[in-house]
C-alpha positions in Angstrom: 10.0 -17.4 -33.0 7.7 -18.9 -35.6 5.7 -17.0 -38.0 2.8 -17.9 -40.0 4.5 -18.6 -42.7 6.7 -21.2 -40.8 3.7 -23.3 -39.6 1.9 -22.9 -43.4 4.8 -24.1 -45.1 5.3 -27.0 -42.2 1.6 -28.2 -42.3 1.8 -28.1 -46.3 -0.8 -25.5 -46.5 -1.3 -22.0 -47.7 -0.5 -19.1 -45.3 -4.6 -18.2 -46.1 -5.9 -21.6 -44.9 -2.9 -22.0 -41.7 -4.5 -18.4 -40.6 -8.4 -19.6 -41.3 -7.5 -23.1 -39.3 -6.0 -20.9 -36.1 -8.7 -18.4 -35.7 -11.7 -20.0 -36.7 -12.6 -17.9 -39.4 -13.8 -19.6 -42.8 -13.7 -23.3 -43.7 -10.8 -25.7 -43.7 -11.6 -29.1 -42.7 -11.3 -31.1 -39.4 -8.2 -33.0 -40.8 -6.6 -29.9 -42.1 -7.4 -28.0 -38.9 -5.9 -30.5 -36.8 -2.8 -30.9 -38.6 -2.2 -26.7 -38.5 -2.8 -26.9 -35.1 -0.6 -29.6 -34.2 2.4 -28.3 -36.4 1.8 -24.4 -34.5 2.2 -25.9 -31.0 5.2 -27.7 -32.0 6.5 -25.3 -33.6 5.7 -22.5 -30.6 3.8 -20.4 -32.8 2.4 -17.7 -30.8 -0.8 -15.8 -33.0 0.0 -12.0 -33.1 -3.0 -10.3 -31.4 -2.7 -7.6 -33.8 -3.7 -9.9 -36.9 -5.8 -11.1 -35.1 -7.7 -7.7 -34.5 -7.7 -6.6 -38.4 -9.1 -10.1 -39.2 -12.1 -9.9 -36.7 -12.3 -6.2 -35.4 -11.4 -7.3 -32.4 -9.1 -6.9 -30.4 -9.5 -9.3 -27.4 -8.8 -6.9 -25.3 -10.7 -5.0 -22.4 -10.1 -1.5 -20.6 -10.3 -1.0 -16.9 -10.5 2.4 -15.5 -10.9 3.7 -11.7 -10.2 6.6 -9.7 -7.8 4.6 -7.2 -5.8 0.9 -7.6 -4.2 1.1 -4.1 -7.5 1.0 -2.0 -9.1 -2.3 -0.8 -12.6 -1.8 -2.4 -10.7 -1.2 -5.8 -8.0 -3.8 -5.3 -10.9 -6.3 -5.1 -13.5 -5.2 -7.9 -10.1 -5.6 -10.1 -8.9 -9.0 -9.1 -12.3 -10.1 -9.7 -12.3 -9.0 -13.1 -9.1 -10.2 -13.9 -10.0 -13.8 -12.9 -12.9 -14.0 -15.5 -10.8 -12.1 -18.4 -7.9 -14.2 -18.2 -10.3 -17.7 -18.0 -11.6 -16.4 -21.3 -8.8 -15.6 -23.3 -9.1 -11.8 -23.1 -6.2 -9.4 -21.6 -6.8 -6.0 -19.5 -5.7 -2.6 -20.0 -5.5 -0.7 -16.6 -6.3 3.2 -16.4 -5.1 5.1 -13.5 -7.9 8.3 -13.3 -7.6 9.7 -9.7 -10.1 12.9 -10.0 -8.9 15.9 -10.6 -5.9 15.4 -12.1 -4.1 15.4 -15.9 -3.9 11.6 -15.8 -7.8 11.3 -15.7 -8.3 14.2 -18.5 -5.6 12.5 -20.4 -7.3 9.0 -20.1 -10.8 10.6 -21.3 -9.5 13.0 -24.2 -7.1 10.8 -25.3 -6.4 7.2 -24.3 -10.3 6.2 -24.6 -10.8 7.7 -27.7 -7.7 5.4 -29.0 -10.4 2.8 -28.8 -7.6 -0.2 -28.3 -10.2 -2.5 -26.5 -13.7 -4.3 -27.0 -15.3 -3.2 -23.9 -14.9 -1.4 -20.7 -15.6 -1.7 -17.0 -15.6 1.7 -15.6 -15.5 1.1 -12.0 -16.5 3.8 -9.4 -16.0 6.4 -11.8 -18.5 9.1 -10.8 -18.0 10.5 -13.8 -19.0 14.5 -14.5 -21.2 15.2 -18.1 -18.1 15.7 -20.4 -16.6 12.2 -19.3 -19.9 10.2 -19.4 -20.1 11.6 -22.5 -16.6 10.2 -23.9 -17.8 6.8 -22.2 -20.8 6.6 -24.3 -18.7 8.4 -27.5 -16.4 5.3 -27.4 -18.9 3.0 -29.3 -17.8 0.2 -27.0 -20.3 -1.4 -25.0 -19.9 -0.2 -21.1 -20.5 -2.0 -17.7 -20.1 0.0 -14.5 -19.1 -1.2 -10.5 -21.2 1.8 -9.0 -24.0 3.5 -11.2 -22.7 5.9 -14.0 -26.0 6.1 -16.3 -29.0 4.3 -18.2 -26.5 3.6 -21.5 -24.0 1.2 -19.6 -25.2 -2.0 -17.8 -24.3 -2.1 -13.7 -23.3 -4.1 -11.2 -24.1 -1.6 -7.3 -24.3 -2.4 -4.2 -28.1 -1.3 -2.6 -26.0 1.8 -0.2 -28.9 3.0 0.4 -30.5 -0.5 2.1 -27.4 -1.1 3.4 -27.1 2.1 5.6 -30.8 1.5 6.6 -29.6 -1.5 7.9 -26.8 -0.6 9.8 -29.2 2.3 11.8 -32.3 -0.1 12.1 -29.7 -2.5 13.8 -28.3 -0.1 16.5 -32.0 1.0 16.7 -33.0 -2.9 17.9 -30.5 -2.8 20.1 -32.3 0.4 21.9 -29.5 2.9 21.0 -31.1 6.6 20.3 -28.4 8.7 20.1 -27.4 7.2 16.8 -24.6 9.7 14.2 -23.8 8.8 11.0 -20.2 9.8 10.5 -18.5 10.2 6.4 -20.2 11.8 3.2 -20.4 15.3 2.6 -24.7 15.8 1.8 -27.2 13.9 0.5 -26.9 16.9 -2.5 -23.1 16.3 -3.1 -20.3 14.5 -3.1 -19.9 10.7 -4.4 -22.8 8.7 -5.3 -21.9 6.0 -2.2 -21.7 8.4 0.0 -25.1 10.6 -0.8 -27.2 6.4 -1.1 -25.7 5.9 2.0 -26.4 9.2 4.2 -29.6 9.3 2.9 -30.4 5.8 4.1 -29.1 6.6 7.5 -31.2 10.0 7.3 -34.8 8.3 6.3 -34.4 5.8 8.6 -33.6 8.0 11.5 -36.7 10.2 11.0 -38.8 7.1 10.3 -37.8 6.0 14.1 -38.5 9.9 15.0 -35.0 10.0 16.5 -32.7 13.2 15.5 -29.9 12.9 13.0 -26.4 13.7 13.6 -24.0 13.9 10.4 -20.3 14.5 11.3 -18.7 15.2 7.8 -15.5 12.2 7.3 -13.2 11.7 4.4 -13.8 8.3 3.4 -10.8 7.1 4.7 -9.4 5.3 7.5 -7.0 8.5 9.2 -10.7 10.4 8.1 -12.6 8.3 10.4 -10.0 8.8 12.7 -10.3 12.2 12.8 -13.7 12.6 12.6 -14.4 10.4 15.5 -12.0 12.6 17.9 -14.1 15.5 17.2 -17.2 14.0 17.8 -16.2 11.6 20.8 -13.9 14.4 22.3 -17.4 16.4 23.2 -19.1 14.5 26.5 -22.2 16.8 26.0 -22.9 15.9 22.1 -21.1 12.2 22.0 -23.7 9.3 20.7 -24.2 5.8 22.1 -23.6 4.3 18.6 -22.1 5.4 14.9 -22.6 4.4 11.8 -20.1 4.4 9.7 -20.0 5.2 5.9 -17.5 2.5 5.0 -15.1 0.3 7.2 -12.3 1.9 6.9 -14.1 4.9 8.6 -15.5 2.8 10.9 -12.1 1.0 12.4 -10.8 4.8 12.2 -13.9 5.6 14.7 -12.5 2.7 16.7 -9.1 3.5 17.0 -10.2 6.8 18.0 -12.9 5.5 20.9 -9.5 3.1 22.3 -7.1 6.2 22.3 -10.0 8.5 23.8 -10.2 5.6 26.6 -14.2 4.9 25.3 -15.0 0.9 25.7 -16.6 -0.8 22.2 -19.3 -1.5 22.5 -19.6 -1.0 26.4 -20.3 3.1 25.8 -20.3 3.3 21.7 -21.3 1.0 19.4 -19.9 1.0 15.9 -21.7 -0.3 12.3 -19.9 -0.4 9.3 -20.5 -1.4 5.4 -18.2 -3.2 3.5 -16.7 -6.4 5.1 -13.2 -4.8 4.7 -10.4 -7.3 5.2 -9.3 -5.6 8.3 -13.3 -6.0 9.8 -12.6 -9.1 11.2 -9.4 -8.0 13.2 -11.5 -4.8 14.7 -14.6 -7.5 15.7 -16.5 -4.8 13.5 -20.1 -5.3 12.8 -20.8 -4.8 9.1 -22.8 -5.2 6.3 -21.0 -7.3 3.9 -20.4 -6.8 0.4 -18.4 -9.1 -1.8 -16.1 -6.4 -4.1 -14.1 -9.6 -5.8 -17.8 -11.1 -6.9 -19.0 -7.7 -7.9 -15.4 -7.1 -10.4 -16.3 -10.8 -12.1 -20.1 -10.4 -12.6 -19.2 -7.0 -14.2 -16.8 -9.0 -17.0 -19.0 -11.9 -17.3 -21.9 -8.7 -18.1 -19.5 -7.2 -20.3 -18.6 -10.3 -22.2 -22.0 -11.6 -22.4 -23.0 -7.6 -24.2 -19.9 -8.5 -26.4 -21.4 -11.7 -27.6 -25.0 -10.1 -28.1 -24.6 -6.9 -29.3 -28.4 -6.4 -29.3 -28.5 -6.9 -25.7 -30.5 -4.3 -23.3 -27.8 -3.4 -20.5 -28.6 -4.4 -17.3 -29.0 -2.5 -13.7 -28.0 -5.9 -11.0 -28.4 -4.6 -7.8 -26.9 -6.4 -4.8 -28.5 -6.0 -0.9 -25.6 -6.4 1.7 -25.6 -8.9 4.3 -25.6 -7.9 8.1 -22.6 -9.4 9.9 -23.3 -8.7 14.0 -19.5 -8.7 16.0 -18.4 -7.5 18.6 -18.4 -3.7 18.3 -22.0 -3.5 18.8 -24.3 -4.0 22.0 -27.2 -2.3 23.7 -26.4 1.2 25.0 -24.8 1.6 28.9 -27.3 0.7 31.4 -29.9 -1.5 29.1 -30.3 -5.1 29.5 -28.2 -7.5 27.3 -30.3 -8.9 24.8 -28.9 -11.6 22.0 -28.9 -11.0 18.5 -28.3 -12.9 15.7 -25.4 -13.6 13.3 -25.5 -13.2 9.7 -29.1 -11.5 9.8 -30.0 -10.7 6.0 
């Protein structure tokens, strides 16, 4: 492979002036420039992102970091931050930090504080006070997918209007008997999941209808489970559920099917998300776009990158309500239409 020196000595320049002509830095003229440039792509010269890095203190290069890379919502965020990294010339460094675990303590003590990237997109971290401390130690500017803190700009969905949806639409459709189902308390547990309960809770009391919160792991086999409890009980079963994500919500649904309970003929079922299997379960949801969310946090990161000076920024996103076929009025009221795509 070519060096430097190869394409200096080719182009009858200096190894100084080859190196100004590729990156940019310091004057060499047009004609000059062009000939380097031409002589490094026939000769295959590849710059090393390393010299690169001492040259300009940078290393073109930005970390990723989330608590899971084999769920949908996180699958998504990334391949949307991927798109926009790779369309401007940066690469991404991908770290694993499930909570609780040595991988995530090593990533904060030790990988981070390696500091081998411009930026980084921490996304649904929920991080505790030593790690958001490490995040802002870095020095590197910071853009979170779910809120982390005032020092790093944000890209969130509105959970909380998005869970007031969800109720205010089973409401309309005249159900009253109405449980929220995921989430541990408004007081614990992950940010999403408090935004989201407490939606479902003030909208529930602003209707004067009584809340029922049946405790899920945000999963889909959670759901599941959750929804046996609940449904298994004749004397305590709602009309309608709201569920805290999609995947909990098509749990719920399996569980309904297996219990031999019609959707939505006796239970109605809201999710949030607009999971990729939402369409398959006719779920009614309120859509989020993860993808969009992954590449507005880059082009926010890159964007603080090229204006150093640059007050972070809190975008918050309001979820679109996508009626199916899991919801309708509750057994014995009139049909009534509603809308598709109501925002």
């Amino acid at each position: 492979m070519s060096g430097i020196e190869d394409v200096a000595r080719a182009a009858g320049v200096s190894k100084a002036t080859a190196s100004r002509a590729l990156t940019g830095h310091g004057y060499v003229s047009a004609a000059t420039r062009e000939r380097v440039a031409r002589v490094a792509q026939e000769l295959g010269y590849v710059p090393s992102s390393s010299a690169a890095s001492l040259a300009t203190g940078r290393t073109r290069n930005i970390g990723v970091v989330m608590p899971y890379l084999n769920r949908w919502f996180f699958a998504e965020v990334l391949e949307g931050i991927q798109e926009v990294l790779l369309e401007s010339g940066y690469d991404l460094t991908l770290y694993d930090a499930k909570p609780g675990t040595e991988g995530r303590r090593r990533v904060f003590d030790d990988f981070l504080a390696r500091k081998r990237f411009d930026g980084l997109i921490a996304v649904g971290l929920e991080p505790d006070h030593h790690e958001l401390e490490r995040l802002v130690a870095i020095g590197r500017p910071v853009v979170s997918v779910v809120a982390i803190g005032d020092s790093a700009g944000v890209v969130r969905l509105d959970d909380e209007h998005a869970a007031r949806r969800a109720t205010a639409h089973l409401i309309e459709l005249g159900h009253t008997k109405i449980a929220f189902v995921g989430g541990i308390s408004v007081s614990q547990g992950p940010h999403v999941d408090r935004a989201r309960l407490a939606g479902y809770r003030a909208t529930m009391a602003e209707a004067g209808l009584p809340e029922t919160h049946v405790r899920s792991e945000v999963t889909l086999p959670g759901g599941y489970a959750a929804a046996v409890d609940l449904l298994g009980d004749a004397e305590r079963r709602p009309t309608a559920l709201v569920a805290t994500c999609d995947e909990v919500a098509i749990g719920a649904i399996i569980a309904a099917r297996r219990l031999g309970i019609p959707v939505p003929g006796s239970l109605s079922v809201v999710g949030i998300d607009n999971h990729e299997f939402a369409e398959m379960f006719a779920l009614t949801t309120l859509e989020q776009s993860p993808r969009n969310q992954g590449a507005q946090a880059a082009r926010m990161l890159l964007e603080q990158l090229a204006n150093p000076g640059q007050v972070p920024q809190d975008v918050s996103i309001q979820a679109r309500l996508i009626v199916r076929s899991s919801t309708a009025p509750p057994p014995g009221t009139p049909s009534v239409t509603v809308g598709v795509g109501v925002p």
